[in-house]
ROVOKOL-542871 format. One record per residue (C-alpha): residue number from 0; residue in one letter; x, y, z. Coordinates in nm, 2 decimals. Each point is the difference from the previous one (the first is absolute). Last residue first. Example, Ala and Ser with C-alpha at 12.3 -4.5 7.8 and 13.67 -1.06 7.14 Angstrom:
2
pt seq->1 type->S px->1.37 py->-0.11 pz->0.71
pt seq->0 type->A px->-0.14 py->-0.34 pz->0.07
This chain:
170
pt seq->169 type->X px->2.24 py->10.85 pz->3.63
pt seq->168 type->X px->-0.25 py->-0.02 pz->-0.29
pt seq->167 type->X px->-0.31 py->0.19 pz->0.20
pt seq->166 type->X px->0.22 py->0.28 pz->0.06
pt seq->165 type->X px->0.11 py->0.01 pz->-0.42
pt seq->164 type->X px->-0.38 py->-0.05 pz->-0.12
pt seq->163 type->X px->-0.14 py->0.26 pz->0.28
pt seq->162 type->X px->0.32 py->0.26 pz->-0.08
pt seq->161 type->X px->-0.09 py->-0.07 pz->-0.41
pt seq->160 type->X px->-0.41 py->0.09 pz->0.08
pt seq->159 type->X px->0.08 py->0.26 pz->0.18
pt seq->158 type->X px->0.22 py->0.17 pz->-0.27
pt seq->157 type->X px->-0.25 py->-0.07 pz->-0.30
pt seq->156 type->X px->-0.27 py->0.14 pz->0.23
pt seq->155 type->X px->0.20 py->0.29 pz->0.01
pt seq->154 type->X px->0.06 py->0.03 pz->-0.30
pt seq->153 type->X px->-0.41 py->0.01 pz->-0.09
pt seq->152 type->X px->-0.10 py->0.26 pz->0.24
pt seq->151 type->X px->0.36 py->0.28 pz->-0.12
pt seq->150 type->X px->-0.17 py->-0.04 pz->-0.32
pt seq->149 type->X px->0.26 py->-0.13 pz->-0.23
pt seq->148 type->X px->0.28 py->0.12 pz->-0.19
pt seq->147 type->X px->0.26 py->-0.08 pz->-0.28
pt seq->146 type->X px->-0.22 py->0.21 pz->-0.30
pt seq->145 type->X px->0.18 py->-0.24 pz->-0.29
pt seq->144 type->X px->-0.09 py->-0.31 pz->0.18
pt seq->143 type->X px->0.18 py->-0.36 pz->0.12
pt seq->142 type->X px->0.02 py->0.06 pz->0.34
pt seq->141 type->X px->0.24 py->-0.08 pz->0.33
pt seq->140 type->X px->-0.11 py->0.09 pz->0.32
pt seq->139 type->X px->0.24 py->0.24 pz->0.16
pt seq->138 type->X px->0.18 py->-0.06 pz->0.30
pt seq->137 type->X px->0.24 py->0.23 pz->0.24
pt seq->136 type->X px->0.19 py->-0.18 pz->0.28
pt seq->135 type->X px->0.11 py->0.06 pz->0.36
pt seq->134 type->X px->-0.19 py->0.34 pz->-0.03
pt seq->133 type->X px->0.13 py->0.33 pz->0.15
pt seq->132 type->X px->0.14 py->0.18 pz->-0.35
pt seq->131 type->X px->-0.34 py->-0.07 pz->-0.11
pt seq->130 type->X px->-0.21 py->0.08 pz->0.33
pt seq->129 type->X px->0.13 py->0.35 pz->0.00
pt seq->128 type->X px->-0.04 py->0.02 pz->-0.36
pt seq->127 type->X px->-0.35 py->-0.01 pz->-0.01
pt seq->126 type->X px->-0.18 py->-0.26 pz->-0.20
pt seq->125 type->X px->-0.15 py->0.07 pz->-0.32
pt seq->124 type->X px->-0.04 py->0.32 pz->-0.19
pt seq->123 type->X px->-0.33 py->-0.03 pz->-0.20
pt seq->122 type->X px->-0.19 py->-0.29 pz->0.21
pt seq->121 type->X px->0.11 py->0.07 pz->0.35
pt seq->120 type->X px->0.21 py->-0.27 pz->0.16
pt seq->119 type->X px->-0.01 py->-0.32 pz->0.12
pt seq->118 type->X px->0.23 py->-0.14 pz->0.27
pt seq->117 type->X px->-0.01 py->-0.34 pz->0.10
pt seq->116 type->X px->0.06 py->-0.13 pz->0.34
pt seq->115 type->X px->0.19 py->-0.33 pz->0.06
pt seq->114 type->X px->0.02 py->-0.24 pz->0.31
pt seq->113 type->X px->0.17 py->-0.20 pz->-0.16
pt seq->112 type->X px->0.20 py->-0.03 pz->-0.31
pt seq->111 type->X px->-0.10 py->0.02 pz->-0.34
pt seq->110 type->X px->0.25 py->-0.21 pz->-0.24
pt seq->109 type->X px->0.03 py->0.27 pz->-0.29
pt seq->108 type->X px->-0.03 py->-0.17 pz->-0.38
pt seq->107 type->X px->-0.41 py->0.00 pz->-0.07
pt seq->106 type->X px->0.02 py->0.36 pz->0.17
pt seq->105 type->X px->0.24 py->0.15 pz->-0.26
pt seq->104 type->X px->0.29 py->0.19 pz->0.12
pt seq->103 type->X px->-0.01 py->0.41 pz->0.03
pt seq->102 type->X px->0.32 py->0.19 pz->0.04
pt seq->101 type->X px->-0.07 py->0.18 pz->-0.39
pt seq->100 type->X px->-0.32 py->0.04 pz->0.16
pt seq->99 type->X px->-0.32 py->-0.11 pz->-0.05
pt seq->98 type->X px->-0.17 py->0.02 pz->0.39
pt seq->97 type->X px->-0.15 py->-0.19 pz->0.23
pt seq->96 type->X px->0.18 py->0.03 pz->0.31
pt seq->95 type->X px->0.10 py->-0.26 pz->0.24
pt seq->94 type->X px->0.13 py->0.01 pz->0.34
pt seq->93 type->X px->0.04 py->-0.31 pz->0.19
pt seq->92 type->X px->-0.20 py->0.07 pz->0.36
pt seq->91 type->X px->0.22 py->-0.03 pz->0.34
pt seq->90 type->X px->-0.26 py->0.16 pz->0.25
pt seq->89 type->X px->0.29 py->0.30 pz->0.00
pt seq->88 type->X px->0.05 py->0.04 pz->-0.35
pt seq->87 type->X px->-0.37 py->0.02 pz->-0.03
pt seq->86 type->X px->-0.05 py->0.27 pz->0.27
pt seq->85 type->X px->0.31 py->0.18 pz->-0.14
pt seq->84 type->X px->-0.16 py->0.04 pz->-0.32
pt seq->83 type->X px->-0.31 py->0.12 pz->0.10
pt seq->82 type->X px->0.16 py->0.28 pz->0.21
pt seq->81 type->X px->0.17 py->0.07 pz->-0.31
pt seq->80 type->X px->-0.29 py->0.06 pz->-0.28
pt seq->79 type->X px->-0.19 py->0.22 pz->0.29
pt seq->78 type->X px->-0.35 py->0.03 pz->0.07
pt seq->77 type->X px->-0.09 py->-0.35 pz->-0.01
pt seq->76 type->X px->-0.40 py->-0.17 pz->-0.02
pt seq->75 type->X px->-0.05 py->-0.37 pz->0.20
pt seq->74 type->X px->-0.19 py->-0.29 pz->-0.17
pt seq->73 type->X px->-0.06 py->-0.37 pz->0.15
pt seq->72 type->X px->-0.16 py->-0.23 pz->-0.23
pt seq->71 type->X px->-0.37 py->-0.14 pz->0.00
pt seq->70 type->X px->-0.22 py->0.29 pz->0.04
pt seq->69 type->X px->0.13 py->0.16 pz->-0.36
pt seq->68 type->X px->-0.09 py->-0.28 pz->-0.17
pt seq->67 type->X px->-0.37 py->0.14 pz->0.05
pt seq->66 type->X px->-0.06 py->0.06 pz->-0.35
pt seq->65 type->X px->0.37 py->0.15 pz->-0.12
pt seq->64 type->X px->-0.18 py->0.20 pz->-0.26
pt seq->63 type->X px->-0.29 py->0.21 pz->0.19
pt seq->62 type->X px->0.20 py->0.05 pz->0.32
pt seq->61 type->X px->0.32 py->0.15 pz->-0.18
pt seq->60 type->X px->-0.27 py->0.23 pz->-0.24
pt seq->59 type->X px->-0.15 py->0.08 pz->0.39
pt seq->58 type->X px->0.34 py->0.10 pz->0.11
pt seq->57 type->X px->0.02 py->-0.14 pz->0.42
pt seq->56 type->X px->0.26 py->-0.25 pz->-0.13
pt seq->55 type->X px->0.25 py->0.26 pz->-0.10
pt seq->54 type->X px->0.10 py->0.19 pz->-0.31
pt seq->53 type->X px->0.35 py->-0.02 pz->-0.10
pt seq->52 type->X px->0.14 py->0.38 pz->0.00
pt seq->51 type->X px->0.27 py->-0.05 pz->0.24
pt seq->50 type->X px->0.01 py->-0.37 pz->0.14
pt seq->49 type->X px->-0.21 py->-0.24 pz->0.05
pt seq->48 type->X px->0.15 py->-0.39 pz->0.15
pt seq->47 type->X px->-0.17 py->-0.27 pz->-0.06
pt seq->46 type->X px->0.00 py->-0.36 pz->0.28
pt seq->45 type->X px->0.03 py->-0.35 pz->-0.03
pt seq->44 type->X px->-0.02 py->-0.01 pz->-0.35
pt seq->43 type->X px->-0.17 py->-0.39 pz->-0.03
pt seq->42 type->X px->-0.11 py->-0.01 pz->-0.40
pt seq->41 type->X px->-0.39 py->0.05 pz->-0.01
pt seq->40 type->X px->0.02 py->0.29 pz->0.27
pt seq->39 type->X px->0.35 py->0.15 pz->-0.21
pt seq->38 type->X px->-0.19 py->-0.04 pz->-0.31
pt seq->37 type->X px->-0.32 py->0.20 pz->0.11
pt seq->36 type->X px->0.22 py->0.25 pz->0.19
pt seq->35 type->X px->0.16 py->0.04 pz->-0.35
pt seq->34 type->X px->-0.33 py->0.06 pz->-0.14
pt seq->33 type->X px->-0.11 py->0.28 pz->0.24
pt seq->32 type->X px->0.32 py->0.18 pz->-0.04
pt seq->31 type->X px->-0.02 py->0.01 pz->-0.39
pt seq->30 type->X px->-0.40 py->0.11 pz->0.03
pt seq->29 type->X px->0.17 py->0.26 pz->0.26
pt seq->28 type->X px->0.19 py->0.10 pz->-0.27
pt seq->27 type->X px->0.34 py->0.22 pz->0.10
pt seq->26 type->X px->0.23 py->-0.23 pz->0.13
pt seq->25 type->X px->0.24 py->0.21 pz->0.16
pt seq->24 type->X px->0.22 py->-0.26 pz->0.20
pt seq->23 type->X px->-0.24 py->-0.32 pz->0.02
pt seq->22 type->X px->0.24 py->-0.26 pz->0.29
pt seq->21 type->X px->-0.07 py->-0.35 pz->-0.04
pt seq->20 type->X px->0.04 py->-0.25 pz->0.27
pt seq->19 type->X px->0.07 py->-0.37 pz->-0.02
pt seq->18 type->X px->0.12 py->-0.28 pz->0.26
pt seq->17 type->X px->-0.37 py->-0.13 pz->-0.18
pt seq->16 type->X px->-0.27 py->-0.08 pz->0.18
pt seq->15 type->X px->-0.27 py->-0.21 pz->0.08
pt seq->14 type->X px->-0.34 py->0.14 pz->0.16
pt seq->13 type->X px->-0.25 py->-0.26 pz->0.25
pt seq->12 type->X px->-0.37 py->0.20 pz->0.03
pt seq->11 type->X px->-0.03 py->0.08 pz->0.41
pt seq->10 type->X px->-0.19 py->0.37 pz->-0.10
pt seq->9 type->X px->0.33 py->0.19 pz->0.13
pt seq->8 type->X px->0.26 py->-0.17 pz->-0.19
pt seq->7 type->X px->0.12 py->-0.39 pz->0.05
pt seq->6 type->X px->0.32 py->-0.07 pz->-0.07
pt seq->5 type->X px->0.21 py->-0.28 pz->-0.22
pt seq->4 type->X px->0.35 py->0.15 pz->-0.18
pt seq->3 type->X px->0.10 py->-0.20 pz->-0.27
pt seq->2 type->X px->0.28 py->-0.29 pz->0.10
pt seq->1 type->X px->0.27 py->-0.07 pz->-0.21
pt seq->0 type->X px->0.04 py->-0.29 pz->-0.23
């Protein structure tokens, strides 16, 4: 089994994580944002990654729903789709995007590798196609409905939960 990430943060409390980052490109709900930094706290993201319109930590509606989760995992806001990019080609990350597409694989068949960052995109029009054509792999979650969607909140805790259950299997 690998070993989870062990350090202490400012306050001296003991934090595991994840080889795991998540980058939010346009996410438009702060409610949305605040929940997935719930999930990535509970989960082990090492870091998120705002981008574009994605409100930001300092949002009071971000504050109000991620209930302090947001002082226990390491954030930085982007400019620029490409400069981001480059910065996690070059510190080696695995690229995924979530996305149906007729590229797309289904999560419960892709072995994740490591270190991995996730890309989520906005709720209407999805990931961006910058980081489309430049991801190793493209995933969808699989589902069973009519409407085919889910709140961009909920699929990511899907996702985070599968990259845990697959890290912590190897």
């Amino acid at each position: 089994m690998k070993k989870i990430l062990v350090f202490k943060n400012d306050r001296n409390e003991v934090r595991r994580k994840l080889p795991v980052e998540i980058v939010l490109d346009n996410i438009r709900s702060a409610y949305n944002v605040g929940s997935i930094i719930r999930s990535c706290d509970a989960l082990g993201c090492r870091k998120i990654h705002f981008l574009g319109i994605t409100p930001y930590v300092n949002n009071e509606k971000v504050l109000k729903t991620s209930k302090g989760a947001e002082n226990f995992i390491e954030t930085q806001q982007w400019l620029d789709k490409v400069e981001l990019l480059n910065h996690l080609k070059q510190e080696g990350f695995y690229i995924y995007s979530l996305e149906l597409t007729n590229k797309s694989k289904e999560i419960n068949t892709v072995e994740l590798k490591f270190p991995c960052v996730w890309i989520l995109g906005h709720e209407i029009v999805g990931v961006s196609e910058v980081f489309l054509e430049n991801s190793n792999e493209i995933v969808e979650i699989p589902m069973l409905g009519i409407k085919n969607s889910l709140n961009v909140s909920v699929a990511t805790g899907i996702v985070l939960y599968e990259t845990y259950s697959q890290y912590m299997r190897k």
